[in-house]
mmCIF file of the N, C-alpha and C atoms, coordinates in Angstrom:
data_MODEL
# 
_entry.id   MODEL 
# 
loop_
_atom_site.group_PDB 
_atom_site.id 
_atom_site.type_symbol 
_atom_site.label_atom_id 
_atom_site.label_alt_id 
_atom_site.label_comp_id 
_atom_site.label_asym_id 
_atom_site.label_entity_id 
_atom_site.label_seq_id 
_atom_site.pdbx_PDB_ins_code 
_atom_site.Cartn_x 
_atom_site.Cartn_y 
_atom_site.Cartn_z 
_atom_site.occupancy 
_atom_site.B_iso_or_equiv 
_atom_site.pdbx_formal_charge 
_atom_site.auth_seq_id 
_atom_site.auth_comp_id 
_atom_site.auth_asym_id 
_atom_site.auth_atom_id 
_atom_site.pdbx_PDB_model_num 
ATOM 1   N N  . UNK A 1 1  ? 19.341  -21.107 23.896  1.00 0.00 ? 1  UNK A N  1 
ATOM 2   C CA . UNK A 1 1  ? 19.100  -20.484 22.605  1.00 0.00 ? 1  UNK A CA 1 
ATOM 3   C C  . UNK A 1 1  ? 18.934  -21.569 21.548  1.00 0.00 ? 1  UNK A C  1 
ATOM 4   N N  . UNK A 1 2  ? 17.997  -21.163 20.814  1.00 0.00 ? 2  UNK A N  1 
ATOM 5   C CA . UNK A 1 2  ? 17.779  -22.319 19.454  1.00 0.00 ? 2  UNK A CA 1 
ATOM 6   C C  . UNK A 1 2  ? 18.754  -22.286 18.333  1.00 0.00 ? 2  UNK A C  1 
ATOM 7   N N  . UNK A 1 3  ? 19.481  -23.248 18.343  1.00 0.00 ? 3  UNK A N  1 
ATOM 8   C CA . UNK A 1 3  ? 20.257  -23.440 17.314  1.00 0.00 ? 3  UNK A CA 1 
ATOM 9   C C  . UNK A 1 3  ? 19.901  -24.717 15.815  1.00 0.00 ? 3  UNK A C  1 
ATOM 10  N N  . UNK A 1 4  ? 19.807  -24.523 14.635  1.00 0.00 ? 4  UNK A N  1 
ATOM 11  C CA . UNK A 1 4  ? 19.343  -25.158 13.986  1.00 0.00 ? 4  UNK A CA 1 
ATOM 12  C C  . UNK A 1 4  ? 20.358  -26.730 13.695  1.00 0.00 ? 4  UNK A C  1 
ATOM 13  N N  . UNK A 1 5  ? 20.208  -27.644 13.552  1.00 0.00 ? 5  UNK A N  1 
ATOM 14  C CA . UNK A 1 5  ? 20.497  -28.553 13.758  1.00 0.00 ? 5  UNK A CA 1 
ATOM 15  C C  . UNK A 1 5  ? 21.385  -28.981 12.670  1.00 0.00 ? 5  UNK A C  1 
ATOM 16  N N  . UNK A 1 6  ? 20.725  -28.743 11.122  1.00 0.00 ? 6  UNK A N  1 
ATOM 17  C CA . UNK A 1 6  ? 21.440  -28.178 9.610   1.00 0.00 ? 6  UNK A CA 1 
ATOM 18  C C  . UNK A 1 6  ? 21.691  -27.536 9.114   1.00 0.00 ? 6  UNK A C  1 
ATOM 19  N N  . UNK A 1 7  ? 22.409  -27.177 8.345   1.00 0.00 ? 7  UNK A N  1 
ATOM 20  C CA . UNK A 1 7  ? 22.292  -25.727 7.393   1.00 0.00 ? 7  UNK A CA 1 
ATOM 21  C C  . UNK A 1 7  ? 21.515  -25.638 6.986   1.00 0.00 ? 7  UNK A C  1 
ATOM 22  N N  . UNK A 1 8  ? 20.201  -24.846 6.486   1.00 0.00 ? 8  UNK A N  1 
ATOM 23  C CA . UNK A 1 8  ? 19.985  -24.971 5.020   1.00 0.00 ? 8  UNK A CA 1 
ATOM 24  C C  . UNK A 1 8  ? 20.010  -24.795 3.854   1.00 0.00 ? 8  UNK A C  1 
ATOM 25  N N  . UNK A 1 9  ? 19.430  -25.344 2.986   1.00 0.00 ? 9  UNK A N  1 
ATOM 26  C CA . UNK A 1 9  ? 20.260  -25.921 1.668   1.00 0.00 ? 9  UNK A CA 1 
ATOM 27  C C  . UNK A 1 9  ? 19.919  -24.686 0.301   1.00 0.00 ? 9  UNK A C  1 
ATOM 28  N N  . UNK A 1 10 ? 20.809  -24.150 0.171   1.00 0.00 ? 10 UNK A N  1 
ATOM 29  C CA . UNK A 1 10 ? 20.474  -22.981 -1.070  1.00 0.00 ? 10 UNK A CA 1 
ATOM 30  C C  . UNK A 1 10 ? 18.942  -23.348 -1.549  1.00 0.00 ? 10 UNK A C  1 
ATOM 31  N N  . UNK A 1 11 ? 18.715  -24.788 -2.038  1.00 0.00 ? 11 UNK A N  1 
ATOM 32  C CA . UNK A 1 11 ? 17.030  -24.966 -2.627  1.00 0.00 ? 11 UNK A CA 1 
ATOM 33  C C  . UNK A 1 11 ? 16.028  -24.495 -1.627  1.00 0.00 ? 11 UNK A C  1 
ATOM 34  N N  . UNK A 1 12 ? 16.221  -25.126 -0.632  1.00 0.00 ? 12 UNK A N  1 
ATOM 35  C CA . UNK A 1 12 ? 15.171  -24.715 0.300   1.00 0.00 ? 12 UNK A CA 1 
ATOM 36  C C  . UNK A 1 12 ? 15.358  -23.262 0.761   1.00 0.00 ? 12 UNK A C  1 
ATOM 37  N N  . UNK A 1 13 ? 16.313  -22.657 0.882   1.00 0.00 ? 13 UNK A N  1 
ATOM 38  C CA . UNK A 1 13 ? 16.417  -21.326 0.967   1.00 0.00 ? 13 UNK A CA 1 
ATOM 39  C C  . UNK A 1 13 ? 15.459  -20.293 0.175   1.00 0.00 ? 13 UNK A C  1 
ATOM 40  N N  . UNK A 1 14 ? 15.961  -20.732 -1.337  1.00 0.00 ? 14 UNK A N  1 
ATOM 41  C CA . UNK A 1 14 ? 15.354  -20.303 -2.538  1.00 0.00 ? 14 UNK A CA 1 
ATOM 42  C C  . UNK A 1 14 ? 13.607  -20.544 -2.583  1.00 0.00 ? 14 UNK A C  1 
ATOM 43  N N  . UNK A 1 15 ? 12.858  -21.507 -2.483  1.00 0.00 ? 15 UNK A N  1 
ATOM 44  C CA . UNK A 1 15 ? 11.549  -21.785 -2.174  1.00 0.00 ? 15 UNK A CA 1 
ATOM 45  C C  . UNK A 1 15 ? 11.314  -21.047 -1.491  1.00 0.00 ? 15 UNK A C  1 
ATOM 46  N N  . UNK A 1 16 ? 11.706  -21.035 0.311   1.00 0.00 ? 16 UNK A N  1 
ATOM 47  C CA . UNK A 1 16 ? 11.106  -20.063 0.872   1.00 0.00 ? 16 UNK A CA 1 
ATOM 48  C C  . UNK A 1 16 ? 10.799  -18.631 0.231   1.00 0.00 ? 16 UNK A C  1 
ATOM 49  N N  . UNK A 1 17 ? 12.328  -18.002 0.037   1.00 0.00 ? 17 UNK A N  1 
ATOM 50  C CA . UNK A 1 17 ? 11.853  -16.709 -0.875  1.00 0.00 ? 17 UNK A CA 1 
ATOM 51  C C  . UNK A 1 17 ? 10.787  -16.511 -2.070  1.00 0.00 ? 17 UNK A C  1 
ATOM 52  N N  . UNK A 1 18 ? 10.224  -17.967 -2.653  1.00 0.00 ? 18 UNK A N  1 
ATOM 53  C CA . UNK A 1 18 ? 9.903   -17.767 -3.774  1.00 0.00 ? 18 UNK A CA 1 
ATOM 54  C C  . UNK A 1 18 ? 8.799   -16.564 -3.971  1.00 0.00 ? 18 UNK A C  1 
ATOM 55  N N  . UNK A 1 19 ? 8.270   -16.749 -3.023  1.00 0.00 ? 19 UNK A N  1 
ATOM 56  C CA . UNK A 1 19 ? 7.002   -15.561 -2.587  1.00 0.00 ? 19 UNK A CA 1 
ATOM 57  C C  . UNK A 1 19 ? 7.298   -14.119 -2.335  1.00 0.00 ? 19 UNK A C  1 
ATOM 58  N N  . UNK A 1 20 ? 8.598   -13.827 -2.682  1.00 0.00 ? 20 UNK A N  1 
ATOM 59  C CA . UNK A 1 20 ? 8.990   -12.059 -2.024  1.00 0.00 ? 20 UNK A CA 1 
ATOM 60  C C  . UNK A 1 20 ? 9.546   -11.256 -3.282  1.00 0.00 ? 20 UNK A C  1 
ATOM 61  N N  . UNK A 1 21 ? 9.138   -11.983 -4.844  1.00 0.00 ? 21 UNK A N  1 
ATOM 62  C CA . UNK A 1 21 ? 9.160   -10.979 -5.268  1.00 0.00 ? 21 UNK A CA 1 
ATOM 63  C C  . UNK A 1 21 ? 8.107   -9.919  -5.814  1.00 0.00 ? 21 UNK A C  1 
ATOM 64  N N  . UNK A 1 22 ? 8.020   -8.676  -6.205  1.00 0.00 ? 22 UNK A N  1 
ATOM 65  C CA . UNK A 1 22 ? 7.387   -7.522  -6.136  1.00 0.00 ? 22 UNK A CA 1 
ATOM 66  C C  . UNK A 1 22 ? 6.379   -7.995  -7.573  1.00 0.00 ? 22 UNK A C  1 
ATOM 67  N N  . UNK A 1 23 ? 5.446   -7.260  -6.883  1.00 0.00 ? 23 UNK A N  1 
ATOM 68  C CA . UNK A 1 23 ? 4.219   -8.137  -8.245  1.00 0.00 ? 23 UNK A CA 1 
ATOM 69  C C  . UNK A 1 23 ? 4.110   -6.464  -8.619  1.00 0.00 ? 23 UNK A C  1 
ATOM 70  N N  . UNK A 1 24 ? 4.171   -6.319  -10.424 1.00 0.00 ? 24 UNK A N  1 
ATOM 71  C CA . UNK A 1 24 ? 3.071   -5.262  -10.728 1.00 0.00 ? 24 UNK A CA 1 
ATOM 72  C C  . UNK A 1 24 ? 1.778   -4.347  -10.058 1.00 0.00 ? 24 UNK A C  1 
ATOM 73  N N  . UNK A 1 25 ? 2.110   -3.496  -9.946  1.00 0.00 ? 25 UNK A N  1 
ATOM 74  C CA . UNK A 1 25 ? 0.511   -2.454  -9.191  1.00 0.00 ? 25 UNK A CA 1 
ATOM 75  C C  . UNK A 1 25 ? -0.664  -2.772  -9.959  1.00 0.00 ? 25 UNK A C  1 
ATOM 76  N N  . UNK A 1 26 ? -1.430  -3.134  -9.409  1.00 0.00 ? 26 UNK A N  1 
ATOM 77  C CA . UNK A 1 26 ? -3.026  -3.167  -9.999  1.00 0.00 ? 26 UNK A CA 1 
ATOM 78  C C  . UNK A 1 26 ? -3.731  -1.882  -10.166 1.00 0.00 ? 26 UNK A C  1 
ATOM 79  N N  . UNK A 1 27 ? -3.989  -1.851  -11.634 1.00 0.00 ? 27 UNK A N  1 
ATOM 80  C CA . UNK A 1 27 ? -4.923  -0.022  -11.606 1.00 0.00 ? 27 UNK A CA 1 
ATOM 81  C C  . UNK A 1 27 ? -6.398  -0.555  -12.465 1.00 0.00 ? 27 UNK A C  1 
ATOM 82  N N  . UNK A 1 28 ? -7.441  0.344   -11.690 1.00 0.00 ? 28 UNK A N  1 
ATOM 83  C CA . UNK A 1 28 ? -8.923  -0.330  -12.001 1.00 0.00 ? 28 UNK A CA 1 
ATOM 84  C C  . UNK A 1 28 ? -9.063  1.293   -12.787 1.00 0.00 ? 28 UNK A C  1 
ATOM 85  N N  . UNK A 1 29 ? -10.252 1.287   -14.110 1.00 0.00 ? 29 UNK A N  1 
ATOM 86  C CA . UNK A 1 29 ? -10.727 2.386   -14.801 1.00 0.00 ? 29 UNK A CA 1 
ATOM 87  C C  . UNK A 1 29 ? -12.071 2.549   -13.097 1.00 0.00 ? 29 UNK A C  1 
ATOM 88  N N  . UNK A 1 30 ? -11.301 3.933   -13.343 1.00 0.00 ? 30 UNK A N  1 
ATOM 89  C CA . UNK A 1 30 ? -12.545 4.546   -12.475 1.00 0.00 ? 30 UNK A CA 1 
ATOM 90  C C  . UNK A 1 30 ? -13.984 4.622   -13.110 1.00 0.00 ? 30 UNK A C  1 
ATOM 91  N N  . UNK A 1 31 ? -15.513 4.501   -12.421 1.00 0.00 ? 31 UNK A N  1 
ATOM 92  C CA . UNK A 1 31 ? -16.809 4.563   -13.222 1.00 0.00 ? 31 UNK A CA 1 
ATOM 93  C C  . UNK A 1 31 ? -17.011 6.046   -13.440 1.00 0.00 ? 31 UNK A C  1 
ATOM 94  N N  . UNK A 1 32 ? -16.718 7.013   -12.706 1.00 0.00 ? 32 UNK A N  1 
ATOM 95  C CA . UNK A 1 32 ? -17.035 8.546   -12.753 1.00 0.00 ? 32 UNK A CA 1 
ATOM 96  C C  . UNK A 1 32 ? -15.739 9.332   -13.943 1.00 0.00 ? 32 UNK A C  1 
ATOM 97  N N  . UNK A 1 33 ? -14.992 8.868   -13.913 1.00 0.00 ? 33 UNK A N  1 
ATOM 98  C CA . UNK A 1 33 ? -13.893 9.674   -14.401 1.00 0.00 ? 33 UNK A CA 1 
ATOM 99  C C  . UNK A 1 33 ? -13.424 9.192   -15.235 1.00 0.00 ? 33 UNK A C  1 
ATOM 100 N N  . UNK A 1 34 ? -13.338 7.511   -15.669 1.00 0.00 ? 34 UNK A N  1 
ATOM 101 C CA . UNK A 1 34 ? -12.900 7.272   -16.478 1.00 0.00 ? 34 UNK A CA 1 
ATOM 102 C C  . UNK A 1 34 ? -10.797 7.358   -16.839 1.00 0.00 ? 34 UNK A C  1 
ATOM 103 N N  . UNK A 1 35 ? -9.958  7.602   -15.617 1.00 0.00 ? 35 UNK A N  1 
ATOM 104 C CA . UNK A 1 35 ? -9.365  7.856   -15.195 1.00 0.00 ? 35 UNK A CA 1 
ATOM 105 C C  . UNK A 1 35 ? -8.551  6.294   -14.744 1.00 0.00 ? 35 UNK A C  1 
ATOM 106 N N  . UNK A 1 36 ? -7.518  5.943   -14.521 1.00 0.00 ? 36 UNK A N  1 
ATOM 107 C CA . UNK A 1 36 ? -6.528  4.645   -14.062 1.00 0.00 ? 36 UNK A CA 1 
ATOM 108 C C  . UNK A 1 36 ? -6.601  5.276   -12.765 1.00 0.00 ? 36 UNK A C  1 
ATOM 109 N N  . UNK A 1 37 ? -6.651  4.182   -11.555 1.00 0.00 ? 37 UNK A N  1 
ATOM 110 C CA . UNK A 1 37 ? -5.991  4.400   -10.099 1.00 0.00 ? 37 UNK A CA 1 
ATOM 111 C C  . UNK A 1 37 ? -6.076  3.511   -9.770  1.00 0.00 ? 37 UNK A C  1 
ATOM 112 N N  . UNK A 1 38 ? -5.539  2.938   -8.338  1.00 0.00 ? 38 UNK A N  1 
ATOM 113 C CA . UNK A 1 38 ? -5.535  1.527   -7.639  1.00 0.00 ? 38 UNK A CA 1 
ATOM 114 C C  . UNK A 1 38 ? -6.780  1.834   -6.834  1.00 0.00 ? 38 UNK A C  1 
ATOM 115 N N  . UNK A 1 39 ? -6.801  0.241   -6.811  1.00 0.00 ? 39 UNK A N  1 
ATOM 116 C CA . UNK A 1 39 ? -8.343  -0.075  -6.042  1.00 0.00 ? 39 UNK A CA 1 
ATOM 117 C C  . UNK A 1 39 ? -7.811  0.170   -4.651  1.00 0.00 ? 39 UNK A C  1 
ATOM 118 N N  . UNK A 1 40 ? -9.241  0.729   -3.925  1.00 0.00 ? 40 UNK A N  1 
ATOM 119 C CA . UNK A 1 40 ? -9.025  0.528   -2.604  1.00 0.00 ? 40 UNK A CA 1 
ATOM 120 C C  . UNK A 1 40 ? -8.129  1.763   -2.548  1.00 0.00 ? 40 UNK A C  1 
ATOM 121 N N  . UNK A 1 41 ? -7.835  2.933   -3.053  1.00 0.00 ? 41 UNK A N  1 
ATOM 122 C CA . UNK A 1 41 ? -7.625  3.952   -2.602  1.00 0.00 ? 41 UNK A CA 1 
ATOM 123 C C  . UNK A 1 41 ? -7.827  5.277   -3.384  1.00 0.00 ? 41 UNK A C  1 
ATOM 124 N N  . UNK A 1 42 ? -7.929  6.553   -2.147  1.00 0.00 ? 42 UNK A N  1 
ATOM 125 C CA . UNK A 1 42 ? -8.788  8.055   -2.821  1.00 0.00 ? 42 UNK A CA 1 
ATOM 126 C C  . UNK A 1 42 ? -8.261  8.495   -3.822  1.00 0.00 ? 42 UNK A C  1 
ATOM 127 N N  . UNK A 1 43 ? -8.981  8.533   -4.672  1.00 0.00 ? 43 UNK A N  1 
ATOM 128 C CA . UNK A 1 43 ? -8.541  9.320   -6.236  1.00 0.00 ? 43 UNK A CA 1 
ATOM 129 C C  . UNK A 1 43 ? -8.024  10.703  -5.721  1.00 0.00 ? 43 UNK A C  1 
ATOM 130 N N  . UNK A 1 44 ? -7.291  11.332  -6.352  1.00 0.00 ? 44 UNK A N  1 
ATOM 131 C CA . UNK A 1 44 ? -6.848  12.343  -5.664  1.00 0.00 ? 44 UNK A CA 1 
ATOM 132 C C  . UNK A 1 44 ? -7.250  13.499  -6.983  1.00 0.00 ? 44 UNK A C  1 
ATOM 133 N N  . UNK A 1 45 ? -7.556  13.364  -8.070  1.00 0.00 ? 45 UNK A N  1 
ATOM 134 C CA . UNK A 1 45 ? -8.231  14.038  -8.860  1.00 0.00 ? 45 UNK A CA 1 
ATOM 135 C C  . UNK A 1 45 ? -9.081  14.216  -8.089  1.00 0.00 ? 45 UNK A C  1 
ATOM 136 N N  . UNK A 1 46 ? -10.280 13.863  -7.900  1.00 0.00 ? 46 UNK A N  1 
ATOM 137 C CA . UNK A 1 46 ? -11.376 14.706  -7.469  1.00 0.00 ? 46 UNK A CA 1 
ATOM 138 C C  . UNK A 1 46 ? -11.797 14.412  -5.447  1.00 0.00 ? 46 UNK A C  1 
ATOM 139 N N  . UNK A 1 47 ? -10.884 13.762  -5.165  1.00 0.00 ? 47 UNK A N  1 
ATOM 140 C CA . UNK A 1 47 ? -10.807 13.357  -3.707  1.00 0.00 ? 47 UNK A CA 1 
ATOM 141 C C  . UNK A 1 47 ? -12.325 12.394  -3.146  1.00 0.00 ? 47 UNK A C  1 
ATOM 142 N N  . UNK A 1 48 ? -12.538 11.851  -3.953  1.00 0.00 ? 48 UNK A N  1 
ATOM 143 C CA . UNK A 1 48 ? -13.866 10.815  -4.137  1.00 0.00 ? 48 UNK A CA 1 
ATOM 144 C C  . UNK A 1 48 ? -12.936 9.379   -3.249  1.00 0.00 ? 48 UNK A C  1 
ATOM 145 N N  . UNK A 1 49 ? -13.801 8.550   -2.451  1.00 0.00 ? 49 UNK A N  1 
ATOM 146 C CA . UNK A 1 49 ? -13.564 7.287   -2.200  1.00 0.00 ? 49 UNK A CA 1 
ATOM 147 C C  . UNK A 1 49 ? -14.737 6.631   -2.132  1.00 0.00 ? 49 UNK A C  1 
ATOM 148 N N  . UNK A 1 50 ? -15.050 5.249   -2.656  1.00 0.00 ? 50 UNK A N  1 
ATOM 149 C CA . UNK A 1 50 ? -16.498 5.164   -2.650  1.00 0.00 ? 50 UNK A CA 1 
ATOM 150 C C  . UNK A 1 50 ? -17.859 5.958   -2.216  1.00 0.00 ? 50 UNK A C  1 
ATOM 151 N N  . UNK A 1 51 ? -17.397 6.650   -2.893  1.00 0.00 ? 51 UNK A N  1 
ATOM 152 C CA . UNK A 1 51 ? -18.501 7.175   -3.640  1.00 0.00 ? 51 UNK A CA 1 
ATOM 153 C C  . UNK A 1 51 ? -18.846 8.526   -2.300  1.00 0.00 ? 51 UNK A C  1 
ATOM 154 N N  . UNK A 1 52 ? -18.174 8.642   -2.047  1.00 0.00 ? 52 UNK A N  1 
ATOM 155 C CA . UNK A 1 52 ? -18.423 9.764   -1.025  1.00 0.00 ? 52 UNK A CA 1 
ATOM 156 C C  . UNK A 1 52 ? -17.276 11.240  -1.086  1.00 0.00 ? 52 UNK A C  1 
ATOM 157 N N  . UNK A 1 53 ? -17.116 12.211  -0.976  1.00 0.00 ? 53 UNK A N  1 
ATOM 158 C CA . UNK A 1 53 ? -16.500 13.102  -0.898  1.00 0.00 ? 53 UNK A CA 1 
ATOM 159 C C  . UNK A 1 53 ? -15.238 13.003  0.502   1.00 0.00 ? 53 UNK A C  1 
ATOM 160 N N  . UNK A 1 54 ? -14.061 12.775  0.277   1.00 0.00 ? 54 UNK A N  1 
ATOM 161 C CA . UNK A 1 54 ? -12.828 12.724  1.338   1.00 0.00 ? 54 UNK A CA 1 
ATOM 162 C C  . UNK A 1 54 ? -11.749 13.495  1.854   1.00 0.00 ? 54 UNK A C  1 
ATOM 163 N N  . UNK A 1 55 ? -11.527 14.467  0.553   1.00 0.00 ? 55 UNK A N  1 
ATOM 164 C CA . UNK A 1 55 ? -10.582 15.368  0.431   1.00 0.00 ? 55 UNK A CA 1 
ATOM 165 C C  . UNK A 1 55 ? -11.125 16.355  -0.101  1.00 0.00 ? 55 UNK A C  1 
ATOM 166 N N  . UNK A 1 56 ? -10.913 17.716  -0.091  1.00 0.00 ? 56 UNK A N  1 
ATOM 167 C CA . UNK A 1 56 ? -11.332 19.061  -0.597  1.00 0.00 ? 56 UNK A CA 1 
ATOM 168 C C  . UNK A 1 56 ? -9.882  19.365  -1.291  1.00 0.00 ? 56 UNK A C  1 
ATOM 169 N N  . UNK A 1 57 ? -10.401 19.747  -2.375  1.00 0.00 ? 57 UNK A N  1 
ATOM 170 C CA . UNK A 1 57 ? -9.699  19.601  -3.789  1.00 0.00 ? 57 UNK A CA 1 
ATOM 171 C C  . UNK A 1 57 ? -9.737  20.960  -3.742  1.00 0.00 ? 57 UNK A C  1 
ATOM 172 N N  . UNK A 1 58 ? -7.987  21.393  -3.685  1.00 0.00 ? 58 UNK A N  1 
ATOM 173 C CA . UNK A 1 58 ? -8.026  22.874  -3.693  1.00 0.00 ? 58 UNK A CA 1 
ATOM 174 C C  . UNK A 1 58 ? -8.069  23.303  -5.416  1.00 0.00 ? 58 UNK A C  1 
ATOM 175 N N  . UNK A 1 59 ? -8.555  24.287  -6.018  1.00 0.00 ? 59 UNK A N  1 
ATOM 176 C CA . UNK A 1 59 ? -8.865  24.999  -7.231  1.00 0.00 ? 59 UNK A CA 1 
ATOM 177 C C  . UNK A 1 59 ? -7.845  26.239  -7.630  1.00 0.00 ? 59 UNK A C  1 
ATOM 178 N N  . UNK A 1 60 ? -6.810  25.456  -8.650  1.00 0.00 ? 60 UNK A N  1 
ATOM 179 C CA . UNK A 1 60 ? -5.615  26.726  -8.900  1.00 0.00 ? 60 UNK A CA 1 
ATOM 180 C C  . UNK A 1 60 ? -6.296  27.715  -9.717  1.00 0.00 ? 60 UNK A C  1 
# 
């Protein structure tokens, strides 16, 4: 079994993590709607994903 040879050192600990904290959501203005959503996924207002029809949008 691999056992590490040093401890390591709170700094280097800390660096590694430096990359794991949570970034803000990215939201793009939609061109049709004019509407906030994230890129790269189906508007659920009108069930559109580039530019094609995905979901059937039930009508209360």
């Amino acid at each position: 079994m691999a056992v590490p040879k040093r401890k390591t050192s709170p700094s280097r600990r800390n660096m590694r993590r430096s990359h794991h904290a949570l970034q803000p959501n990215s939201f793009i203005e939609d061109k049709d709607t004019g509407e906030m959503r994230r890129p790269h996924h189906v508007d659920l207002k009108t069930g559109m994903y580039k530019g094609r029809q995905v979901l059937d949008i039930k009508e209360d």
